[in-house]
C-alpha positions as CSV (number, residue, x, y, z in Angstrom):
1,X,77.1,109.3,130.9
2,X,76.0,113.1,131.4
3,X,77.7,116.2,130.4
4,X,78.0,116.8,133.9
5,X,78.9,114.0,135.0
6,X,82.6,113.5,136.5
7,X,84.9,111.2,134.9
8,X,88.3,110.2,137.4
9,X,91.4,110.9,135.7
10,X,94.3,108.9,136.5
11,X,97.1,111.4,135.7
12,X,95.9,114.5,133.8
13,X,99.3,115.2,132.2
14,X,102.0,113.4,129.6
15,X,104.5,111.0,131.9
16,X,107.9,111.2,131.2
17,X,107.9,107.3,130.3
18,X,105.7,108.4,127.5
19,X,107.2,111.7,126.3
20,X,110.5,109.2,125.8
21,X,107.9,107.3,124.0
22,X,107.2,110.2,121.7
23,X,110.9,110.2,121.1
24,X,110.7,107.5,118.8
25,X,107.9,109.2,117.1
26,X,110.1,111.6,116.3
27,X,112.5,109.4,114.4
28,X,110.1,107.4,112.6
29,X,108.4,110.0,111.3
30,X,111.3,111.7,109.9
31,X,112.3,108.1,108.3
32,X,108.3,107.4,106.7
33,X,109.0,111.8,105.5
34,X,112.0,110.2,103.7
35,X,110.6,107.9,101.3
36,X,108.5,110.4,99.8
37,X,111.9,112.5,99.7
38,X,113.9,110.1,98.4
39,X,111.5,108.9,95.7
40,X,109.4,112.0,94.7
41,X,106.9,110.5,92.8
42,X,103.2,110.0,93.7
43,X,103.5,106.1,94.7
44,X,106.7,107.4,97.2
45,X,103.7,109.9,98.5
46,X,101.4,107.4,98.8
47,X,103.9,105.0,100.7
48,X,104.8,107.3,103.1
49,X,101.3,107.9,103.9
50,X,101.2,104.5,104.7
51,X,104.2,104.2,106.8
52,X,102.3,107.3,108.7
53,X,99.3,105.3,108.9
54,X,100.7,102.6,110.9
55,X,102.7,104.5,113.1
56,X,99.8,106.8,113.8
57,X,97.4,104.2,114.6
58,X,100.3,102.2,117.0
59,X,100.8,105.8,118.5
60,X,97.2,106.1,119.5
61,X,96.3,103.0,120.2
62,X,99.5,102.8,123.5
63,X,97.9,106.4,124.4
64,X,94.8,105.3,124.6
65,X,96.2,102.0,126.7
66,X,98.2,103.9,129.0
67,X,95.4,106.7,129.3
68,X,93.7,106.6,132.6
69,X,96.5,105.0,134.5
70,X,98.2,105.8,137.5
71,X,102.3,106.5,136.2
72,X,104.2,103.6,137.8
73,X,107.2,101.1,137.1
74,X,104.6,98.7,134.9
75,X,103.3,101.4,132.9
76,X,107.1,102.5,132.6
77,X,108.5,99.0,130.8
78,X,105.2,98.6,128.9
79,X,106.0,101.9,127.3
80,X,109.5,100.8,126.7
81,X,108.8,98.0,125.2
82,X,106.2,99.5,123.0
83,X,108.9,101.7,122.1
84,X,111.5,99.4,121.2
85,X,109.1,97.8,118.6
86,X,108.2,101.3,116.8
87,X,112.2,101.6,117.1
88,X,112.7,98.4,115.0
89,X,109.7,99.9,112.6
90,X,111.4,103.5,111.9
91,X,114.4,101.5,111.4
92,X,113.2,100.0,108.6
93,X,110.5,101.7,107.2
94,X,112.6,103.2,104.6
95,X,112.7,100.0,102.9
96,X,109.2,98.5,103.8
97,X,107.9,98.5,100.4
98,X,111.2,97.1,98.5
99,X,113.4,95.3,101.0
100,X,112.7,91.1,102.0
101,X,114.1,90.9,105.3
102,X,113.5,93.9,106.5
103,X,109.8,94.4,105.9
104,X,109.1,91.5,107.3
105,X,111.5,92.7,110.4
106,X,109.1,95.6,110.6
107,X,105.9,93.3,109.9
108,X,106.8,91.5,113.1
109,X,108.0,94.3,115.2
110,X,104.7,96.2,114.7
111,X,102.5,92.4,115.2
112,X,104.3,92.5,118.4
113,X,103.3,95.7,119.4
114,X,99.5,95.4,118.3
115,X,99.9,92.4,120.5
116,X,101.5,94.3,123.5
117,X,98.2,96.6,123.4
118,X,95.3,94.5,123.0
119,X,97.0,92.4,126.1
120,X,97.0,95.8,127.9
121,X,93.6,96.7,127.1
122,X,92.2,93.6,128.2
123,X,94.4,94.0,130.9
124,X,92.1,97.3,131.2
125,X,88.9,95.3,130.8
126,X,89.6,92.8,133.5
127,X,90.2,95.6,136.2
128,X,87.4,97.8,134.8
129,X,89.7,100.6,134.6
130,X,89.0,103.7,132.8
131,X,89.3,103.7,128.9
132,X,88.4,99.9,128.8
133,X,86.5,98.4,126.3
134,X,83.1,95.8,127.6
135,X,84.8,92.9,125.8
136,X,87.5,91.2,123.9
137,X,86.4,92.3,120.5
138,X,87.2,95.9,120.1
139,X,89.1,98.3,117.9
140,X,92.5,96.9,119.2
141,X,91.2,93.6,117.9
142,X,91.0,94.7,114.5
143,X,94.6,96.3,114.5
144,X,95.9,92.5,115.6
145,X,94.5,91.0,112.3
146,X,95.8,93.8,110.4
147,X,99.1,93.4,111.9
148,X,98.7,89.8,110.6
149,X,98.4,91.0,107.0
150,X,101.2,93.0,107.3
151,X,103.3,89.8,108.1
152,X,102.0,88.4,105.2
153,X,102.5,91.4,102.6
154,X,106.7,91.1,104.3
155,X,106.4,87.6,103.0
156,X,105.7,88.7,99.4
157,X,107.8,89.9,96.8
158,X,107.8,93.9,96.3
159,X,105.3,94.8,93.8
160,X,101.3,95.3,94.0
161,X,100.5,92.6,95.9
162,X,103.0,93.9,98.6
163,X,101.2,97.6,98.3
164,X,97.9,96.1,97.8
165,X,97.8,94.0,101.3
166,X,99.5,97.6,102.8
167,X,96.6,99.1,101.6
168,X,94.7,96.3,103.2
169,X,95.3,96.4,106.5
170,X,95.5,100.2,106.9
171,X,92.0,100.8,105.8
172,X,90.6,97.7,108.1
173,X,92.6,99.1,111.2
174,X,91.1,102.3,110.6
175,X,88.1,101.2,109.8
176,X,87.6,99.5,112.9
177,X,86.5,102.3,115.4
178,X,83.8,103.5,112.8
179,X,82.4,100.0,112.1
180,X,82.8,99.3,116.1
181,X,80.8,102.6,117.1
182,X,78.4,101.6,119.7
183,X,81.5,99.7,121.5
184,X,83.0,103.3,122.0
185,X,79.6,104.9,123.7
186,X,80.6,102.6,126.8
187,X,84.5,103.7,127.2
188,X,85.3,106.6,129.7
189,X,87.8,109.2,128.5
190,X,89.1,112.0,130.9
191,X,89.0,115.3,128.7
192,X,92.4,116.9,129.8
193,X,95.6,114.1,129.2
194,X,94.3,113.1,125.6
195,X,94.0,116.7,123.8
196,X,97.4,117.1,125.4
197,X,99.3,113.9,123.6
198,X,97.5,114.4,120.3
199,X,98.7,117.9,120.6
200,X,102.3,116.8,121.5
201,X,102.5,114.7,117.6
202,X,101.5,117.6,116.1
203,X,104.0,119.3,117.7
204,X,105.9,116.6,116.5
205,X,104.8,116.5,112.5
206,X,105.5,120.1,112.9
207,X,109.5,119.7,113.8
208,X,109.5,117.7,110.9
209,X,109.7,121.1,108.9
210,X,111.9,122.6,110.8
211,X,114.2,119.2,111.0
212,X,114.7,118.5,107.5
213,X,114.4,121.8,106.3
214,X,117.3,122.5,108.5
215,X,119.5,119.3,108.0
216,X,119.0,120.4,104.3
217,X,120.3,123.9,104.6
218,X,123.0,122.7,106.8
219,X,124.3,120.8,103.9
220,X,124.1,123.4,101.3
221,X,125.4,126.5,100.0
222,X,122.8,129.4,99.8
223,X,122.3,131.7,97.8
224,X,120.0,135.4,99.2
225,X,116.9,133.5,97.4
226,X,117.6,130.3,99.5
227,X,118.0,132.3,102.8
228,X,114.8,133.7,101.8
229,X,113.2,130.5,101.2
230,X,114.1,129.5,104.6
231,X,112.6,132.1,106.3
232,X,109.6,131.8,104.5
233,X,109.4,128.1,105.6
234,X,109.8,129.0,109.3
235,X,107.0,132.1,108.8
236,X,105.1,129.1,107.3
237,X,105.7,126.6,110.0
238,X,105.0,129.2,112.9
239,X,101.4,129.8,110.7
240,X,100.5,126.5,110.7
241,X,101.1,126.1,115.0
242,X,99.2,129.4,115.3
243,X,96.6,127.7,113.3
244,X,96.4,125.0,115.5
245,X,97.4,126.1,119.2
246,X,95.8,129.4,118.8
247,X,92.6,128.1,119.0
248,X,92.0,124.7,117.5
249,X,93.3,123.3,120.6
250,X,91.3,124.5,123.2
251,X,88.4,123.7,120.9
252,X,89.0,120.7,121.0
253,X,89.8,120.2,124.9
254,X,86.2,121.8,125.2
255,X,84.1,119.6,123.3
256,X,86.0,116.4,124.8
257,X,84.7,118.1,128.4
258,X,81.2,118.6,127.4
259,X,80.7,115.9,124.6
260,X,77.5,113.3,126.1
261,X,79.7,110.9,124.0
262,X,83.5,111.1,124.6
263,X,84.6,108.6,122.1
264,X,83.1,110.4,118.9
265,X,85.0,113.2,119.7
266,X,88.1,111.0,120.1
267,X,87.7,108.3,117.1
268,X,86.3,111.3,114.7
269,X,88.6,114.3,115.7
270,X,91.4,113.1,117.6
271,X,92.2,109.9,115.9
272,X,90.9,110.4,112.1
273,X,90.9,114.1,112.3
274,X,94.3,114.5,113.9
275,X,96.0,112.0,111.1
276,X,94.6,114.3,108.3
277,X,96.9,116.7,110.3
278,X,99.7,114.9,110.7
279,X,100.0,114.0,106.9
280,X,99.1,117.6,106.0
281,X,102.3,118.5,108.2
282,X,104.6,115.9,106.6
283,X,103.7,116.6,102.8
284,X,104.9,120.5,103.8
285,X,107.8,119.3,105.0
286,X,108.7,116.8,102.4
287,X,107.8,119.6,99.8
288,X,109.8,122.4,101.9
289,X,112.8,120.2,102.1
290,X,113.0,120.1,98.1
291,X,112.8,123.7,97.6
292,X,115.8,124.8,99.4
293,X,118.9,124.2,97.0
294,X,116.7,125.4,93.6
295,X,113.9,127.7,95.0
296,X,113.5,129.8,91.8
297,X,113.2,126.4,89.5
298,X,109.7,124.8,88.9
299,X,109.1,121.8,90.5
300,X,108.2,118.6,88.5
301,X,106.7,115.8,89.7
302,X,104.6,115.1,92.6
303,X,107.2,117.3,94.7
304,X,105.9,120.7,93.1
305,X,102.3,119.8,95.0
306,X,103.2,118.5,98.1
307,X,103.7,122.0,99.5
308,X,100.6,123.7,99.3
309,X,98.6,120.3,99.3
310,X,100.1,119.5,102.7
311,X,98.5,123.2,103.9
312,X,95.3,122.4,102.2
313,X,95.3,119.2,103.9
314,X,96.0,120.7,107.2
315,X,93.7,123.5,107.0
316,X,90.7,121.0,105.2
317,X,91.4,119.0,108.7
318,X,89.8,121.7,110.9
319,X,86.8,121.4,108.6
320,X,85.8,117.9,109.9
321,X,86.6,118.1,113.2
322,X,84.8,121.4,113.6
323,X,82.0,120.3,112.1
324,X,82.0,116.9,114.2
325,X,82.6,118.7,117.7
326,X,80.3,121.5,116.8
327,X,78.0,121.1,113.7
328,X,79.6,123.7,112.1
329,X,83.0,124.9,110.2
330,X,84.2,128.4,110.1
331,X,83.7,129.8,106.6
332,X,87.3,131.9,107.1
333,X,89.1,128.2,106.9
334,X,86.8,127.1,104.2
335,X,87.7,129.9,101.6
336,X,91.7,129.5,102.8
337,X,91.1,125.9,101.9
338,X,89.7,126.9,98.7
339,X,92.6,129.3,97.6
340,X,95.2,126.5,98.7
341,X,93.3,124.2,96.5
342,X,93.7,126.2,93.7
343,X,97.3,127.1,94.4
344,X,97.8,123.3,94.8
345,X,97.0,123.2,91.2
346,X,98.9,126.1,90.0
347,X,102.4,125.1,91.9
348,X,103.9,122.9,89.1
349,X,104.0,126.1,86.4
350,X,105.1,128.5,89.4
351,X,108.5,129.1,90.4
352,X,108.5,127.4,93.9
353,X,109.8,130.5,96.2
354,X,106.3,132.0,94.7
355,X,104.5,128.7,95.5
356,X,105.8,129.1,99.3
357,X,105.2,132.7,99.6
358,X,101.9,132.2,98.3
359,X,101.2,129.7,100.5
360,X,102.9,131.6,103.6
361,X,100.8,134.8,102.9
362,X,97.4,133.0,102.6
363,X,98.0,131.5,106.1
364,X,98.7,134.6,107.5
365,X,96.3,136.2,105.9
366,X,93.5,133.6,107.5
367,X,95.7,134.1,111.0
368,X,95.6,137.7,111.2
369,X,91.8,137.5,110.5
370,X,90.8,134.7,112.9
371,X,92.4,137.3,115.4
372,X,90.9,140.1,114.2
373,X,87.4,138.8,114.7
374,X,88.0,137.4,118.4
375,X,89.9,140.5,119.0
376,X,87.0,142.4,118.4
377,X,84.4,140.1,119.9
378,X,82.9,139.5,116.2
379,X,81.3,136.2,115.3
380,X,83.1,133.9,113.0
381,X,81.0,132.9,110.1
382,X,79.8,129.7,110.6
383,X,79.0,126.9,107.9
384,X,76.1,124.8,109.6
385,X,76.1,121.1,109.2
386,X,72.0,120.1,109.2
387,X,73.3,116.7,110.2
388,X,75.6,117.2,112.8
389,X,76.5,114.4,115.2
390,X,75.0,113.6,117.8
């Protein structure tokens, strides 16, 4: 397909059906945010990520089946239904690496929904209906037999094996668009409904800050540091949306539009890219959240990282997908993802009010910068990738 070429685009905006959808996002995120929470340690960290992982890839996988079709009472009850089974997965998600009955209730909610999509995108296929994969075998293929080893790891007692089979099936579901490349060349994706939805979860990830943070400070008393703290953690929140819908987003509805190749741009920045975001989001908000009662203490543990990780994560995210959509990553965004490294190693022998102000300052900092230079009609500096994608 050529740049120029048109591509028909069933409905160009979010339905309702699936904005109701993203409701239940909205819950299970919060509930995979509070195992890391509730366990602060670096295996809770690592399990929420996995509880992200799925519900991320389960997320993006019913866009991408609902993407390119007319709104109508089918597309309504398949959303539902979709729905109810990430329901039944938030609900137990909390206990989906120690439980018995309930991982395997969540095992087999999330089978079922894998299930419900790769019907639909064969569905798709049969109709030749745009976003359709040529065959059976495809990317939603691949996320049925991990669902499969899901059900299995439900099956097993809690312990490594249980984490290892996690672990498993997470890195072969999203290792199937990059292993099934050439199989996204042939799929048609309209350039204006998908930047939208991947923009609504960050949207999303970001109300996680302001949602537990709150809930958290609702619960408290305050001292004048712990007011502070709060309004540092909204300055920081409101940095991390400018970073994105500032500019990042119309980036990337621009190279989607003029891409040769629509699917790179939405398996490497949209889906993988996007996740890196998503998690970058949830680690500030986990590590926000434990800062509010004690914000002069140092943090020990994983939870005095997860702060300024989480930022260097976000910011490290608009690395890759620049340098996939364009061949090159501003250098602005590269030193800011330097000095949050650094801080990121710092944090645990900083008071964590300094930790957050830190972090707040050096996102406003790049902000304020970023503006300056369009402001002014300057060129960012650029960071040229001599391999970029073609």
């Amino acid at each position: 397909m050529s740049v120029t070429e048109p591509v028909h685009e069933a409905h160009e905006r979010a339905s309702w059906a699936e904005l109701f959808f993203d409701l239940v996002l909205v819950f299970a995120v919060t509930q995979a945010a509070h195992v890391a929470f509730a366990g602060q340690s670096w295996g809770a960290v690592g399990q929420t990520v996995l509880l992200l992982a799925i519900m991320w890839w389960s997320w993006v996988g019913t866009t991408l089946a609902v993407h390119g079709v007319e709104d109508s009472t089918r597309q309504r009850l398949f959303l539902f239904a979709c729905g109810l089974c990430m329901f039944v997965v938030a609900i137990t998600a909390p206990h989906a690496f120690t439980g018995h009955a309930q991982p395997l209730l969540l095992a087999g909610a999330h089978l079922v929904l894998r299930v419900l999509l790769w019907a639909e995108m064969q569905r798709k296929r049969a109709f030749a209906q745009a976003g359709a994969f040529g065959n059976w075998f495809n990317p939603f293929t691949v996320t049925v037999i991990a669902a499969v080893i899901l059900v299995v790891a439900g099956l097993v007692p809690p312990g490594g094996i249980r984490n290892g089979l996690w672990i498993i099936a997470v890195a072969l579901a999203f290792g199937g668009p990059a292993l099934l490349a050439r199989k996204l060349e042939t799929v048609q994706f309209g350039a204006t409904h998908l930047p939208e939805r991947f923009a609504t979860f960050v949207i999303i990830a970001l109300g996680e800050t302001v949602a537990s943070v709150g809930s958290e400070a609702a619960e408290a008393h305050l001292g004048v540091v712990s007011w502070i703290a709060v309004v540092l953690i909204f300055a920081l929140g409101c940095g991390l949306w400018w970073l994105y819908f500032a500019y990042g987003f119309s980036a990337v509805e621009h190279s989607l539009r003029t891409n040769q190749i629509r699917g790179t741009v939405v398996r490497d920045v949209l889906s993988y890219g996007h996740m890196l975001l998503v998690v970058g989001l949830v680690l500030v908000a986990v590590g926000s959240r434990t800062l509010v009662e004690h914000p002069t203490a140092v943090a020990h543990g994983a939870t005095g990282y997860l702060l300024p990780l989480g930022a260097t994560l976000f910011v490290a995210a608009f690395l890759f997908t620049r340098w996939r959509m364009f061949g090159a990553a501003t250098l602005g965004r590269l030193i800011t993802t330097v000095l949050l490294a650094i801080l990121t190693l710092a944090a645990p022998v900083l008071p964590q009010i300094a930790v957050l102000a830190l972090t707040t300052a050096i996102l406003a900092g790049l902000n304020v910068f970023e503006h300056w230079v369009v402001a002014t009609g300057r060129p960012l500096l650029l960071l040229r990738n001599p391999l970029r994608a073609r």
